[in-house]
C-alpha positions in Angstrom: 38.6 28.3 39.8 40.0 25.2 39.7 38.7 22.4 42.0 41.2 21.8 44.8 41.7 18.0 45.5 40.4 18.4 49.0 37.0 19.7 48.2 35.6 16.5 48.6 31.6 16.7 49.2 32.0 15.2 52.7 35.1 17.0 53.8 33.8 20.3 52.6 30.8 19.6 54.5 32.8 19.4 57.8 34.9 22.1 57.6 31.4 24.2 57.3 28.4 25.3 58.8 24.9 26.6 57.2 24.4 30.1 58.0 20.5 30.8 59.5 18.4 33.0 57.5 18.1 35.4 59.8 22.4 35.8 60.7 22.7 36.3 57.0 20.3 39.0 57.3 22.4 40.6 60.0 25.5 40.4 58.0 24.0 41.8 54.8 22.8 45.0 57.6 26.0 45.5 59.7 28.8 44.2 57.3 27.8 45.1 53.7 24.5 48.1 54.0 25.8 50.1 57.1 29.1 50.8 55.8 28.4 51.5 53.0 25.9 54.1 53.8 28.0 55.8 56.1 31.2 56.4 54.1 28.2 58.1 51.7 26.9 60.0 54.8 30.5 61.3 55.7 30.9 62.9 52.5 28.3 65.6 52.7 29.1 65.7 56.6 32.4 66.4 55.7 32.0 68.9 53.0 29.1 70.6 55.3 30.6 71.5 58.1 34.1 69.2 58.3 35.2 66.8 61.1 37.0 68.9 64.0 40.3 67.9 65.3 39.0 66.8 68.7 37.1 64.4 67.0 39.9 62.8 64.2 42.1 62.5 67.3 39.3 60.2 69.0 39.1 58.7 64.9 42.5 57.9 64.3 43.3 57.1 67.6 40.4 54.1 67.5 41.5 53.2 63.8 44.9 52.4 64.7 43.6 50.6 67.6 41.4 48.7 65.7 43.9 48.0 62.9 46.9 46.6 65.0 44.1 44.7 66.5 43.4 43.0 63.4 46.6 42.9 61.9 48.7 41.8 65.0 46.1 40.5 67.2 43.3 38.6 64.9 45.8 37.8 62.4 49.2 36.8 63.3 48.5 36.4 66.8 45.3 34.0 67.1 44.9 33.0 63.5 48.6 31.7 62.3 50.8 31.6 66.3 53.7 34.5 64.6 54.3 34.5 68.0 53.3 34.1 71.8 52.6 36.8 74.2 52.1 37.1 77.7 48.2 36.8 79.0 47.2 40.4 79.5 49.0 41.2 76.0 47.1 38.6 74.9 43.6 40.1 76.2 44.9 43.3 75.2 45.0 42.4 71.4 42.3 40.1 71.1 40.0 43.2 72.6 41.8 45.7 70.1 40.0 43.3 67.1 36.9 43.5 68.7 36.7 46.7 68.7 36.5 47.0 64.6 33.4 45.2 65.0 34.6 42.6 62.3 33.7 39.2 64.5 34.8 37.2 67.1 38.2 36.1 66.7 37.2 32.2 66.5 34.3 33.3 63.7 37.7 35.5 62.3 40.2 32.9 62.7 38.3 30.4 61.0 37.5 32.1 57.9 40.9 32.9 57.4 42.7 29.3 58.2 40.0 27.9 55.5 41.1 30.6 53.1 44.6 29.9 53.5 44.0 26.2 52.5 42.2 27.3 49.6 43.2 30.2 48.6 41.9 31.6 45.2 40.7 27.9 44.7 37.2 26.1 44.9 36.8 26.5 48.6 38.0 29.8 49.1 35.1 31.4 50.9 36.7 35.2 49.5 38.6 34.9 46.1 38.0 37.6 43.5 38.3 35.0 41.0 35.4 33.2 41.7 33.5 33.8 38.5 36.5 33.9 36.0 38.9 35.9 34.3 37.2 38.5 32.0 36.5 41.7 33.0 33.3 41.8 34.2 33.3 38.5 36.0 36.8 39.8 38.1 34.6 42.6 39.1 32.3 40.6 40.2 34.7 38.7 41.6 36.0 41.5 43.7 32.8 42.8 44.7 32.4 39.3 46.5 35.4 38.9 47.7 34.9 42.5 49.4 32.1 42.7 50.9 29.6 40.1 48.7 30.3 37.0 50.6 29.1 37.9 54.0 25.4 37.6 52.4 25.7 35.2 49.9 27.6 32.4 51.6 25.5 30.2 52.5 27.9 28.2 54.6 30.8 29.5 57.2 33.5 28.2 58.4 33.5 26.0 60.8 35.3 26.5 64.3 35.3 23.3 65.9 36.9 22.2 62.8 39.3 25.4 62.1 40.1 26.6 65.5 39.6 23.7 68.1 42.9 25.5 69.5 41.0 28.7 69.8 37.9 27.2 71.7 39.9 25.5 74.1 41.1 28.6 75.8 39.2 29.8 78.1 39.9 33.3 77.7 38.8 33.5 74.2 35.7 31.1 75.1 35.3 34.6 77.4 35.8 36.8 74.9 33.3 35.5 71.8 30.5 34.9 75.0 31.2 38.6 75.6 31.8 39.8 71.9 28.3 42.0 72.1 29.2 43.9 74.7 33.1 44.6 72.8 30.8 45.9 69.9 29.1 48.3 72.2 32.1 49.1 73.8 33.1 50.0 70.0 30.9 52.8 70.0 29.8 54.4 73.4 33.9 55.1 73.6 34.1 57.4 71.7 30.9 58.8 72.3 31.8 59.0 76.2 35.4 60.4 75.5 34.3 63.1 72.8 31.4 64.1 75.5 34.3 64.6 78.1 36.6 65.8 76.1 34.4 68.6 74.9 32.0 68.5 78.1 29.0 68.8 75.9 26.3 66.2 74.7 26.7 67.4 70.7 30.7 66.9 71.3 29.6 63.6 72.4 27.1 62.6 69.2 29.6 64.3 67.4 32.1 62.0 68.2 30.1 59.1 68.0 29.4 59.9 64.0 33.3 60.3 63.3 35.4 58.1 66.1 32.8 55.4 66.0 30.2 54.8 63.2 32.3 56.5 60.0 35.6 54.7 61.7 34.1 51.3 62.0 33.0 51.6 58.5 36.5 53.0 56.9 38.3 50.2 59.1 36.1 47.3 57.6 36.9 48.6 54.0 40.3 49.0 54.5 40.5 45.7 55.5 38.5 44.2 53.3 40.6 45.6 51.0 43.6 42.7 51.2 40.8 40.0 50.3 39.7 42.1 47.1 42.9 44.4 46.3 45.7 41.7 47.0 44.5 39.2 45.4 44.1 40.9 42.0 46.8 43.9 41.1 50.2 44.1 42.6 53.4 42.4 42.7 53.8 38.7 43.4 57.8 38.4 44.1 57.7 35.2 45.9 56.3 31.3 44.7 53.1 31.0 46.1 50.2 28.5 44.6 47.3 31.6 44.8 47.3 35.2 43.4 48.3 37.0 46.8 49.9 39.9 45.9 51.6 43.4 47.3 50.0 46.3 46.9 51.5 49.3 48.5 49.1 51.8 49.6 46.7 48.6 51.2 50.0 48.1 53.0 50.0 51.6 54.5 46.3 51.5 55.3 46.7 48.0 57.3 49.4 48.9 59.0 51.7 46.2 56.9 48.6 43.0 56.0 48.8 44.9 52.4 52.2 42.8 51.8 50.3 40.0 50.9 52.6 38.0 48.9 55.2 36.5 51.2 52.5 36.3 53.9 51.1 33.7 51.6 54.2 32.5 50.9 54.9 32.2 54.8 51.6 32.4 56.7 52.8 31.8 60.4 55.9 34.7 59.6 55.2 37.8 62.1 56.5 40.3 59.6 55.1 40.4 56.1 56.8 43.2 54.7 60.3 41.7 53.8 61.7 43.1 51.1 63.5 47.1 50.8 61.0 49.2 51.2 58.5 47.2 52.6 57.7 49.0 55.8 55.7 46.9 58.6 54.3 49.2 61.5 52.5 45.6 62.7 55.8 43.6 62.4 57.5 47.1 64.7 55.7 46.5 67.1 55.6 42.7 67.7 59.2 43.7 67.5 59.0 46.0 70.8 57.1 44.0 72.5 60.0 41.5 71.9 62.1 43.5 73.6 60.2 44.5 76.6 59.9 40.9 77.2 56.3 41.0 76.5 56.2 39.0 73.8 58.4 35.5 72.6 58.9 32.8 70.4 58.9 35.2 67.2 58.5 33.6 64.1 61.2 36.3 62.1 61.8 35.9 58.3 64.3 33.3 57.7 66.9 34.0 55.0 67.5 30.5 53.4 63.3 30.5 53.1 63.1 34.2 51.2 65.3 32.9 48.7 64.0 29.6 48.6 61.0 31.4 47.5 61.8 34.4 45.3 60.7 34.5 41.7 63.9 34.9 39.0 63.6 38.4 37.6 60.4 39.9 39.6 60.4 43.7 41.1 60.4 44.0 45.0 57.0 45.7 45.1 
């Protein structure tokens, strides 16, 4: 990559923070090991003796919880301001991230402000084109963007510098103090509503395996997938100065972060699927909550900006 002109030694220095030997160690367990070996546990489970339906209810049920949480709540809510939201709207969402167990939103926010000023540059702390273009190094390249960089960064991002707005609200200050007992809470939920539901301890493990450990790790991957995926195949329709791209079936799994292209184009936009076709469950429902007064100040697409940024003679995805 290219160095960006505001990778200065000193300035890059500042926006960071060196990671302890011991939190990289923690990452490499619970971000990049665990999940891993659980998709390759479900497998076997699954071709053994198959997941029920009582417990892909409690599954799907806490992966679209999760997801929305991401997508509407980490993302376009905390990270980029798409909109504001009333206060228990606002709890609501940022608890919804939590709960896929991918960070506190200031640790989230952070990474993903720094990436947007750097994006697929020196600086970005998850491009896929890190090591080059060939075909081996873009693998590479992908496997950090992925997963890889949660070990091997040395450095983070650094809040005080990327989210000062973040840290001086005193709910989210509540929230990131509390963010230990939201990861627990991401796992003895289901457990306690598969248990209920089925009014037996092995309903309850069961549901544990499926609705929380397998779903925290199929959540992680699929949204991992936007740094990896959309930044390397896909369809880039609109100007942007990075690779972000849209790719439709990390679209459908994300619940709409999967049209990556114009979000890049237009990072603080609520909806990022703007084109025919696009479809944007996350954008839907900022939408509603529009309308039940829930939610204001919606940053929509604007129509002079699309076609100030479309590419001449480019496919709509």
């Amino acid at each position: 990559m290219a160095p960006s002109p505001d990778s200065r030694p000193d300035q890059r220095t500042a926006e960071t923070v060196t990671v302890p030997t011991g939190r990289r160690a923690a990452y490499l367990v619970v971000l990049v090991v665990l999940p891993a070996v659980l998709l390759a546990l479900a497998v076997p489970a699954a071709w053994g003796w198959g997941v029920g339906p009582r417990d892909l209810v409690i599954a799907v049920v806490m992966y679209f919880v999760n997801i929305f949480g991401i997508a509407i709540g980490y993302h376009r809510l905390f990270t980029h301001r798409s909109f504001r939201c009333r206060r228990p709207l606002r709890i609501a969402l940022m608890l919804a991230g939590g709960l896929a167990v991918e960070g506190p939103v200031t640790l989230w926010a952070a990474e993903h402000r720094r990436h947007h000023k750097y994006a697929d540059r020196e600086g970005d702390p998850h491009s896929p084109w890190r090591y080059g273009e060939s075909g081996l190094a873009l693998l590479r390249g992908m496997a950090h963007a992925h997963v890889g960089w949660f070990y091997t960064a040395r450095r983070r991002s650094s809040r005080s510098h990327w989210v000062p707005d973040l840290l001086a609200d005193p709910d989210v200050r509540r929230f990131d103090a509390a963010y230990p007992a939201v990861v627990a809470l991401s796992f003895v939920l289901p457990t306690v509503v598969g248990g209920l539901w089925s009014m037996s301890w092995q309903g309850a493990l069961s549901a544990l395996f499926w609705g929380g450990l397998v779903r925290y790790a199929v959540v992680h991957h699929v949204t991992w997938s936007v740094n990896s995926v959309s930044h390397t195949f896909g369809d880039r329709p609109f100007a942007t100065r990075d690779r972000s791209s849209n790719v439709r079936w990390v679209a459908m799994l994300t619940l709409g972060e999967g049209w990556h292209n114009w979000h890049h184009a237009e990072p603080t936009c609520a909806r990022h699927g703007v084109l025919r076709g696009q479809l944007d469950p996350s954008a839907r429902l900022i939408r509603w909550f529009e309308l039940a007064n829930w939610a204001d100040d919606v940053h929509w697409p604007n129509p002079h900006r699309l076609t100030a940024h479309r590419l001449p003679h480019r496919s709509d995805g």
